[in-house]
Backbone bond lengths (Angstrom), bond angles and torsions (degrees), N, CA, C in turn:
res aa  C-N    CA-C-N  psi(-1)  N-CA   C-N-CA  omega(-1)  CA-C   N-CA-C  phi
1 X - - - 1.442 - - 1.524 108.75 -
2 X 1.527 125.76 124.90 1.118 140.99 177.00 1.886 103.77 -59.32
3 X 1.275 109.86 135.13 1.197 107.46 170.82 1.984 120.66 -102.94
4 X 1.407 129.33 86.40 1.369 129.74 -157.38 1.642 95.18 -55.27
5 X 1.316 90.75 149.01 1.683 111.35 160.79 1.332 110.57 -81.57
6 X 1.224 111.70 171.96 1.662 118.03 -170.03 1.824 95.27 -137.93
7 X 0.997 123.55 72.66 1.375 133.93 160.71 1.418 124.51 -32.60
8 X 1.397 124.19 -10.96 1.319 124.08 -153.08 1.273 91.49 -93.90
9 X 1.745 113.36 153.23 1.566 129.68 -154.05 1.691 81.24 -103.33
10 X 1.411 110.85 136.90 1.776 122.76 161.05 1.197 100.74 -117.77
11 X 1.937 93.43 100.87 1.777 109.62 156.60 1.400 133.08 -71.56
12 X 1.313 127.35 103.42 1.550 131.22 -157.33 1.720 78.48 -106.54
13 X 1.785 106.27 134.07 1.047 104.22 139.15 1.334 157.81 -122.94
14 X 1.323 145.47 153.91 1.542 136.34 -101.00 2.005 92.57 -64.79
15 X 0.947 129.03 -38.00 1.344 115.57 167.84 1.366 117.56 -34.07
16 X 1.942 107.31 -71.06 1.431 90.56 167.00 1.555 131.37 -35.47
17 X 1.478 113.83 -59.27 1.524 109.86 179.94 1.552 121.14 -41.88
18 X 1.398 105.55 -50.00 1.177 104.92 -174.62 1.653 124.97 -53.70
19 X 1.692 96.88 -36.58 1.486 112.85 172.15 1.418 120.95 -65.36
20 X 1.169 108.90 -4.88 1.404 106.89 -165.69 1.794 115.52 -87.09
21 X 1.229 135.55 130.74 1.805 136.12 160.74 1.330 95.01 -26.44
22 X 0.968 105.07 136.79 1.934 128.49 142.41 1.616 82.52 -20.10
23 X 1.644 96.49 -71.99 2.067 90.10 -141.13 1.769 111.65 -54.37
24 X 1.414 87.63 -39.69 1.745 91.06 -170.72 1.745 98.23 -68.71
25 X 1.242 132.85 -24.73 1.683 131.18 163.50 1.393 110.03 -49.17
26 X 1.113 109.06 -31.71 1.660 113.79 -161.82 1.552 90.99 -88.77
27 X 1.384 122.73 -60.89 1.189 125.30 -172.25 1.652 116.81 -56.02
28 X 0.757 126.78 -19.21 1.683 149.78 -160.32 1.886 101.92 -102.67
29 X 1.071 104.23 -25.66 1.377 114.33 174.43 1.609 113.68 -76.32
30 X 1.755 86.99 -48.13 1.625 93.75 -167.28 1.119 111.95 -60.83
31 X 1.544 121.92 -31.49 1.309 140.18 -149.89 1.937 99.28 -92.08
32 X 1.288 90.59 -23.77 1.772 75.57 178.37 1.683 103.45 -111.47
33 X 1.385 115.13 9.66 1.231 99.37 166.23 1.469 117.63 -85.18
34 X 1.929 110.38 -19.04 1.304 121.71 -160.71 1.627 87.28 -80.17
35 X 1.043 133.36 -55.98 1.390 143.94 172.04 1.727 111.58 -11.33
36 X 1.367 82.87 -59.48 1.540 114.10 179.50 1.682 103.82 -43.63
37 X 0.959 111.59 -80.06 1.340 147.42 -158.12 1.852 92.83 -65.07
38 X 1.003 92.93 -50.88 2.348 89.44 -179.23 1.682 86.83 -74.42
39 X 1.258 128.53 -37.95 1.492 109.13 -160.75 1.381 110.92 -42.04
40 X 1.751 87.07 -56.98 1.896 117.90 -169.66 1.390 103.87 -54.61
41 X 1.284 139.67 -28.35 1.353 146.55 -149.47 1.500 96.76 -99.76
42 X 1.336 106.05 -33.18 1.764 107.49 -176.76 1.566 103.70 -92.14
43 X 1.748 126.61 -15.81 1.281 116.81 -160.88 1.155 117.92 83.15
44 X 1.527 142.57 22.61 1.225 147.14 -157.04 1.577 104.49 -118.38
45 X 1.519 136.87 144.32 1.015 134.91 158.72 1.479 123.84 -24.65
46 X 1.766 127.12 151.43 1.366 109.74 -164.36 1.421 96.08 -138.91
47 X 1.077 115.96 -5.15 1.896 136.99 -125.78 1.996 78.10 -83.27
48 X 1.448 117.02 -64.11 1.268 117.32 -150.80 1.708 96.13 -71.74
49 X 1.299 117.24 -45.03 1.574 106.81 164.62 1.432 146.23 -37.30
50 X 1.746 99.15 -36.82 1.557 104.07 -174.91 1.679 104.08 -95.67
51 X 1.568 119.05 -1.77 1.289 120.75 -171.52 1.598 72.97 -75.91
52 X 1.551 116.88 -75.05 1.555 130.45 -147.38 2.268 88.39 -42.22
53 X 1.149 109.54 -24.78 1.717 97.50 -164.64 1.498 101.77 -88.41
54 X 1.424 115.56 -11.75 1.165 122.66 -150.03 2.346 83.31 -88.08
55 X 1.199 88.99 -51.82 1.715 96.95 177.96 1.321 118.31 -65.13
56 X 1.586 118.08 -11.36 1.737 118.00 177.93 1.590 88.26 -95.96
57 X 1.278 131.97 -63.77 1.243 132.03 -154.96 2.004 106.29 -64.67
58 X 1.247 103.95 -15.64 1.750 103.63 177.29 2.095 85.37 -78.16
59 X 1.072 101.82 -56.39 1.727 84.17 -169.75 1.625 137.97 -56.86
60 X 1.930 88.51 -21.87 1.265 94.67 160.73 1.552 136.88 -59.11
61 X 1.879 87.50 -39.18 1.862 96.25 178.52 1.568 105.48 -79.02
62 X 1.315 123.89 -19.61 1.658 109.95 177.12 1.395 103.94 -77.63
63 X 1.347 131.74 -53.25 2.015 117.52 156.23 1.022 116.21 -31.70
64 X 1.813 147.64 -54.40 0.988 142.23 -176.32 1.678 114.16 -48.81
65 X 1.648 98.89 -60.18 1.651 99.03 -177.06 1.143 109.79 -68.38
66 X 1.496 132.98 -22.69 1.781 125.26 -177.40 1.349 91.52 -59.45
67 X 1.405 107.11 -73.21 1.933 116.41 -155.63 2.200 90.64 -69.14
68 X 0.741 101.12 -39.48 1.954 100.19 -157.21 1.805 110.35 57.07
69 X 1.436 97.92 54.23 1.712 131.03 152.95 1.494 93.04 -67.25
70 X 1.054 122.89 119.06 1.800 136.69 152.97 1.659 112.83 -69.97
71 X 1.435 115.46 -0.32 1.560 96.75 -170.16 1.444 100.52 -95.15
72 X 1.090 116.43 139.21 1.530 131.12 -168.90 2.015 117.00 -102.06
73 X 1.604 93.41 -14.49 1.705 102.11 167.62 1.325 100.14 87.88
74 X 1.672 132.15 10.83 1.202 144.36 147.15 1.566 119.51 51.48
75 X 1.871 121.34 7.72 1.544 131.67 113.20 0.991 151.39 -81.03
């Protein structure tokens, strides 16, 4: 049995982000980079995905410089 992807873009806004754990930030990243990455693989638009990564990955670097945590979430 084929397992479908779920393509659909999750708009958090910056409240949400802000509210969000480290972990689930980290996880939320991975998930729209993988997005990313099957879009491109299928030929599919990418545009609304990398904005949505573009707004998790700015919150990551403003946590980084508050705390100056070196871990980068290693995707």
């Amino acid at each position: 049995m084929s397992k479908r992807f779920n393509f659909d873009v999750v708009n958090f806004s910056l409240d949400q982000i802000g509210e969000m754990s480290t972990e689930e930030l980290y996880r939320q990243i991975t998930i729209v980079k993988r997005m990313i990455r099957e879009s491109r693989t299928l030929g599919r638009q990418t545009i609304s995905h990398e904005v949505e990564y573009c707004y998790l990955d700015h919150e990551r670097q403003m946590r980084h410089r508050r705390t100056g945590n070196n871990f980068t979430g290693g995707n």
